[in-house]
C-alpha positions as CSV (number, residue, x, y, z in Angstrom):
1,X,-15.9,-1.4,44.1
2,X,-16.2,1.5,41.5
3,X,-12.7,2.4,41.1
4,X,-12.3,-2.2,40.0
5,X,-15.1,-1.5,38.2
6,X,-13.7,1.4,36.0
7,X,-10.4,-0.5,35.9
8,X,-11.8,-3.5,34.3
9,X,-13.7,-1.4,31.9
10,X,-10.7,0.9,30.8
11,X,-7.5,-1.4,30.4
12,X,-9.3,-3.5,28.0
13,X,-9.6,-0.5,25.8
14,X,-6.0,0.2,25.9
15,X,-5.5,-3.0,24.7
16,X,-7.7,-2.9,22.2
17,X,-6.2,0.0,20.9
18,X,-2.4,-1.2,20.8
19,X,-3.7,-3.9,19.0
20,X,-5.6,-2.0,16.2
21,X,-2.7,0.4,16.0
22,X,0.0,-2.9,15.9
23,X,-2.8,-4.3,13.1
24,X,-2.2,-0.8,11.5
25,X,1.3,-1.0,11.1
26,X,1.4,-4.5,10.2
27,X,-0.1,-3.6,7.2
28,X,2.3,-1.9,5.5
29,X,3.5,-5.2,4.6
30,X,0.5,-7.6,3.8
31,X,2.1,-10.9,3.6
32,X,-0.9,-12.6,3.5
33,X,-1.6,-16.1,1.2
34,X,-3.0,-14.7,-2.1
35,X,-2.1,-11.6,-2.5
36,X,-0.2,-10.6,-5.5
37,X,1.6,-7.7,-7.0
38,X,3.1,-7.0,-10.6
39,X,6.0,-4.4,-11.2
40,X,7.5,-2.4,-13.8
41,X,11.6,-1.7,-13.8
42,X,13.4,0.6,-15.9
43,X,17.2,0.9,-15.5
44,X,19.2,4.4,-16.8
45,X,22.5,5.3,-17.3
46,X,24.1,8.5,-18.2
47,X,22.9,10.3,-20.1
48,X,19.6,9.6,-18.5
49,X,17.6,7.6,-21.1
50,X,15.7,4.4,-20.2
51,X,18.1,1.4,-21.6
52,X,16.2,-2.0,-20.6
53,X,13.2,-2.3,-18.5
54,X,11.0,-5.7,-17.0
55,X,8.3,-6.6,-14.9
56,X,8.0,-9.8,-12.6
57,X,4.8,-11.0,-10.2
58,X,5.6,-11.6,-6.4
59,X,2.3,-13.7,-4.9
60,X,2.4,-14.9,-1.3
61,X,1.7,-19.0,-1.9
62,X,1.9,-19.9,1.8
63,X,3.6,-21.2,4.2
64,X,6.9,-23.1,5.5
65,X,8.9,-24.5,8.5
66,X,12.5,-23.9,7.7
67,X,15.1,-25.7,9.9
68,X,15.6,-22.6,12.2
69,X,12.5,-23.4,13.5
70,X,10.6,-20.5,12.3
71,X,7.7,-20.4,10.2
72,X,7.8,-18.0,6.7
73,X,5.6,-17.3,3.9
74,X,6.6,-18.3,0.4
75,X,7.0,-15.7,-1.8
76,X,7.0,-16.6,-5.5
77,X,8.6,-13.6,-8.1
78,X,8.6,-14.4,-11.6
79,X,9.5,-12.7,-14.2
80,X,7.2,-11.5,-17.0
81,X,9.0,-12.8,-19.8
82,X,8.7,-15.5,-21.8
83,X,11.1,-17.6,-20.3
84,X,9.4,-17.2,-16.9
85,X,12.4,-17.1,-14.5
86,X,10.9,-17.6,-10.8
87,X,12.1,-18.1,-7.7
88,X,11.1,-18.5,-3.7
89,X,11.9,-15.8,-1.0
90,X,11.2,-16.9,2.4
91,X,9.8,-14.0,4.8
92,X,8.6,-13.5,8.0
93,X,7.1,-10.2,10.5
94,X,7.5,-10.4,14.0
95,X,4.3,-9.1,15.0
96,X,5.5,-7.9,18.5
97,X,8.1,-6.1,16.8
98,X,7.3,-5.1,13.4
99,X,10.6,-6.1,12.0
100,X,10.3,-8.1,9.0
101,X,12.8,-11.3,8.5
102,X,14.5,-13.0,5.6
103,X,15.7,-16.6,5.4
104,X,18.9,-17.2,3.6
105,X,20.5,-20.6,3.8
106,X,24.3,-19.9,4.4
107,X,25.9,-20.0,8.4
108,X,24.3,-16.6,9.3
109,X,23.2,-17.0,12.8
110,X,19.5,-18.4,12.8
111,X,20.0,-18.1,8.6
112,X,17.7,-15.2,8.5
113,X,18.7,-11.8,8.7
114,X,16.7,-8.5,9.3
115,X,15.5,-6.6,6.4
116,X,13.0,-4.0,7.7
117,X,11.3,-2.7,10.7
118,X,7.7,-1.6,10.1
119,X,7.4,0.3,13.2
120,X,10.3,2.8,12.3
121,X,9.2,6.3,12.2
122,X,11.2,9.1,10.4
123,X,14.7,9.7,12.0
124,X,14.8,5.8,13.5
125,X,18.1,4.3,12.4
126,X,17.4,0.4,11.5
127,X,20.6,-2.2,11.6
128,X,19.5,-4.1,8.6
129,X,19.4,-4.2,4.8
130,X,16.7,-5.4,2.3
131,X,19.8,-7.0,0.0
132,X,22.1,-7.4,3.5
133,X,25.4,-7.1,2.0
134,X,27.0,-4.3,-0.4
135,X,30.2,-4.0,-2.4
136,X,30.7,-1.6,1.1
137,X,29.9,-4.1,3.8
138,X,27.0,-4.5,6.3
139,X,24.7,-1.2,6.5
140,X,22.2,0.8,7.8
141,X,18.9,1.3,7.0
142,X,17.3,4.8,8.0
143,X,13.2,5.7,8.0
144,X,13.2,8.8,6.5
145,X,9.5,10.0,5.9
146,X,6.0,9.2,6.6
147,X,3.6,10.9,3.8
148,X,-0.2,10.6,2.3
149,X,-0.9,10.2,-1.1
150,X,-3.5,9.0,-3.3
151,X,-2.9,5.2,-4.4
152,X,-5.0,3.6,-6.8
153,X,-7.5,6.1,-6.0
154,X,-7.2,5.3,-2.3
155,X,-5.4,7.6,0.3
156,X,-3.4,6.1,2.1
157,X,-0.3,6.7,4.4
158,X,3.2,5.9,2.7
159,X,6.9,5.3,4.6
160,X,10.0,6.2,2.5
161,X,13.1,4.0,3.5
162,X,17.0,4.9,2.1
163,X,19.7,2.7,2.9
164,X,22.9,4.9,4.2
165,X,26.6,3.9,3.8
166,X,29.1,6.4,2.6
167,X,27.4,6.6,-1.3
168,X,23.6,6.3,-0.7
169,X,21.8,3.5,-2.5
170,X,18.8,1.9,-2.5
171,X,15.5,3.9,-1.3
172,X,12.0,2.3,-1.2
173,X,8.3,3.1,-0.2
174,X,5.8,1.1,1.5
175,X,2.0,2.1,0.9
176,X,-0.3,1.3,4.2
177,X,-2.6,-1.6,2.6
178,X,-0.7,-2.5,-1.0
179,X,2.9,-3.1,0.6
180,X,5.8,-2.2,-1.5
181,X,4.9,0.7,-3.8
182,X,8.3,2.3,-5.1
183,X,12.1,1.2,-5.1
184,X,15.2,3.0,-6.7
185,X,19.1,2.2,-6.9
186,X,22.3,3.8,-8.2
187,X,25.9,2.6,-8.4
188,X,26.5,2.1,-11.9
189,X,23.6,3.3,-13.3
190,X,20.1,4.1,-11.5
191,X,16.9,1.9,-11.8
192,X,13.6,2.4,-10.8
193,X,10.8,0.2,-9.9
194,X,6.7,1.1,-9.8
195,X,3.9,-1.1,-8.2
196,X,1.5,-1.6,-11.6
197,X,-1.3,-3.9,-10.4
198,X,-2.0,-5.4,-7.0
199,X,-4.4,-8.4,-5.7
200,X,-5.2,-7.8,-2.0
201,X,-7.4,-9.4,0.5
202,X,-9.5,-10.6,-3.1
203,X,-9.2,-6.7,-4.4
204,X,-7.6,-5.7,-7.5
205,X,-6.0,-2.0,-7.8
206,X,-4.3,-1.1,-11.2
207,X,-3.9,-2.5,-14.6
208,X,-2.7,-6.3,-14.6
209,X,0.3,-7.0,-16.9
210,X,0.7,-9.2,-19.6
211,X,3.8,-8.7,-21.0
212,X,6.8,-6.5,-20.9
213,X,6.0,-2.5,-20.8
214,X,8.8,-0.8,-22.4
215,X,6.7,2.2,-22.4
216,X,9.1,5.3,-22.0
217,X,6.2,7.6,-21.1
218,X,5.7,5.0,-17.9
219,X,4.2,7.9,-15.6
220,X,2.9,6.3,-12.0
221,X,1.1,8.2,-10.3
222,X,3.5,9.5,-7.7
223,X,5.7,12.3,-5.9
224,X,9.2,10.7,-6.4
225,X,12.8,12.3,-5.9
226,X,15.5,9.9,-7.2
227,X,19.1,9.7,-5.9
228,X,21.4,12.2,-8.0
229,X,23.5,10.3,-10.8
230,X,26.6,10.0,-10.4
231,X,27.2,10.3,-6.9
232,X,29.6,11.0,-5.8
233,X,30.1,13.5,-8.8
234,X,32.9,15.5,-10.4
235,X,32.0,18.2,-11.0
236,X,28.5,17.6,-12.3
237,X,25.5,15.4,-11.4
238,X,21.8,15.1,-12.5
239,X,19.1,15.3,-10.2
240,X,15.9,14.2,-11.7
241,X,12.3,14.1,-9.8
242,X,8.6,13.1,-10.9
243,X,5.5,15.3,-10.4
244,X,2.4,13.6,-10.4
245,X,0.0,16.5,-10.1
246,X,0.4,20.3,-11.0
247,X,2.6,21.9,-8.1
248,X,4.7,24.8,-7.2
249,X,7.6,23.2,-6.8
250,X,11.3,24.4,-5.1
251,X,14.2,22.4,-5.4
252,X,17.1,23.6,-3.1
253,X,21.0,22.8,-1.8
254,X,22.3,22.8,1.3
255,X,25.4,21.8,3.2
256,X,26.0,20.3,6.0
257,X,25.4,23.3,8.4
258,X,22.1,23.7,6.4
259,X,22.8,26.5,4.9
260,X,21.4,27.2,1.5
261,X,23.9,27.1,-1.3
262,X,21.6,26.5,-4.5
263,X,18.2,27.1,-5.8
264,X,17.7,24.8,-8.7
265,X,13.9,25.1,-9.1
266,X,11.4,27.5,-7.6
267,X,7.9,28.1,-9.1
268,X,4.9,26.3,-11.0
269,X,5.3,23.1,-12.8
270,X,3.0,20.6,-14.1
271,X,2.8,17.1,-13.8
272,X,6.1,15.2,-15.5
273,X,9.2,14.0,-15.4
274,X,12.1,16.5,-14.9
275,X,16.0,16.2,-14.5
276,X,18.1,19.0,-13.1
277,X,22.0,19.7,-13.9
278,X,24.1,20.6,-10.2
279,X,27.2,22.0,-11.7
280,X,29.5,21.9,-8.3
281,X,32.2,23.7,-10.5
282,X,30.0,27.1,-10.4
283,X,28.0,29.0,-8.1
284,X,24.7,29.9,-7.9
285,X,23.4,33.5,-8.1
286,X,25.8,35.0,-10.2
287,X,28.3,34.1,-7.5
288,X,31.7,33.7,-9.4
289,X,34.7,31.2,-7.9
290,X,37.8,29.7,-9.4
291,X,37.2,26.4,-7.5
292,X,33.0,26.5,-7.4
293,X,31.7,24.5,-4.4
294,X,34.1,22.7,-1.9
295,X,34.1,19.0,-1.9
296,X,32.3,17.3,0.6
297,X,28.3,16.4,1.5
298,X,25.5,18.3,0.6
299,X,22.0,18.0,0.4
300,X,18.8,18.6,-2.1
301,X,15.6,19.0,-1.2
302,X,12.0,18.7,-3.3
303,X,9.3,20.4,-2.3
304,X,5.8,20.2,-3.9
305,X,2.5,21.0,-2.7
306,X,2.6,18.8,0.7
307,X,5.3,16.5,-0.4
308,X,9.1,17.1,0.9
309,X,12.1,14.7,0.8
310,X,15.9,15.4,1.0
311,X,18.8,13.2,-0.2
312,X,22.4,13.2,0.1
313,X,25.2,13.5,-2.7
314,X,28.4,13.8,-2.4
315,X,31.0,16.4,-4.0
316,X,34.7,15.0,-4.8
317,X,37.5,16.8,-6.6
């Protein structure tokens, strides 16, 4: 009878605990009715100075039965503006899963499509894409870092996302209890967009917006490093990054073998905003060569204090 007895007793636990550790990862995402987030958008081009920026609202305002037979919740972004543009997104997380679901009304099987996996852990490859479709085709989606920082004056866990087709695009971060926190693009140009103000559960975290912030000095408090501009680049690109606390910072090159071809930063810096030249047509260290670096992939990678992230760029003469 003892060995039923410590059965009964000890597979509830475990249950238990996959539950609270499914509830954990759930909540990267927070769909729930009521909450409400504001962001702030810049967009660049070359030479690196902001050109436009916006802000727009997304508030979970409940939810539908679409045809497929699946239930989603509403998601209402608006635009900060005067003119108020707004428009409904339709979303859905399988909870057994952690893959989060979009609705689109065309003859996509099931019209939904897959646009992230919650569960992924850094290395997982995910079969899916926020926007689904690129001027390259279907892609994939890779989980490429699980971090800590401070957010809002909370610590908290974050997850870094890049989408991955031959020129890299779009990366994003979820924040464990706030959702989306950071998202950044380049193909013509590079934008970036910064989680402001949030509503959760009844809490508030950040300073509402009323109107558009076209504040250049924009600083949020994060460790960021954005996709070089252009890429693929001939023979220069511009590698910029933001500090958020004073750090000793490296910024290195590798190739593809991972050796190290470049050191672009190396010592103390303080909180800012920073850009960074790669000249591929010369070496580093004095090195002298009539053709510089060969074309082909290489990698850069930003270290600072506890924070590390790589990205790709591409070299084409």
């Amino acid at each position: 009878m003892k060995r039923h007895f410590y059965l009964l007793v000890f597979l509830p636990a475990i249950l238990f605990a996959q539950v609270d550790s499914l509830k954990e990862l759930l909540n990267y995402y927070p769909l729930q009715t009521g909450n409400y987030w504001e962001y702030q958008s810049y967009w660049e081009q070359m030479p690196f100075s902001p050109t436009d920026s916006s802000s727009h609202s997304v508030e979970v305002t409940g939810d539908t039965l679409l045809e497929n037979g699946h239930t989603y919740k509403i998601l209402l972004r608006k635009d900060i503006t005067p003119n108020q543009y707004q428009y409904n997104q339709f979303e859905r997380i399988d909870s057994l899963t952690g893959c989060v679901y979009r609705y689109i009304n065309d003859t996509t099987a099931n019209h939904e499509y897959m646009s992230d996996s919650l569960f992924a852990q850094p290395g997982d490859p995910i079969y899916s894409s926020r926007e689904r479709i690129t001027t390259s085709g279907y892609y994939m989606t890779r989980c490429v870092s699980v971090t800590n920082d401070s957010i809002f004056g909370i610590f908290t866990q974050l997850k870094t996302f890049q989408n991955e087709c031959f020129i890299p695009g779009e990366t994003y971060t979820f924040a464990k209890g706030f959702g989306e926190l950071y998202g950044s693009v380049c193909e013509m140009g590079c934008g970036s967009t910064y989680l402001v103000y949030a509503k959760i559960d009844g809490k508030e975290f950040g300073k509402k917006l009323t109107s558009i912030n076209s504040d250049k000095n924009f600083s949020p408090n994060l460790f960021i490093l954005n996709q070089n501009f252009p890429n693929p680049f001939n023979p220069s690109t511009v590698i910029s990054f933001q500090l958020s606390a004073n750090s000793k910072v490296s910024l290195k090159v590798y190739d593809v073998l991972g050796n190290q071809v470049a050191i672009l930063v190396d010592g103390e810096k303080p909180a800012g905003n920073y850009k960074i030249d790669f000249d591929g047509s010369r070496l580093s260290n004095g090195i002298s060569s009539k053709g510089g670096y060969a074309s082909g992939v290489y990698f850069y990678t930003l270290r600072a204090g506890s924070f590390v992230q790589s990205r790709k760029m591409i070299l084409l003469k």
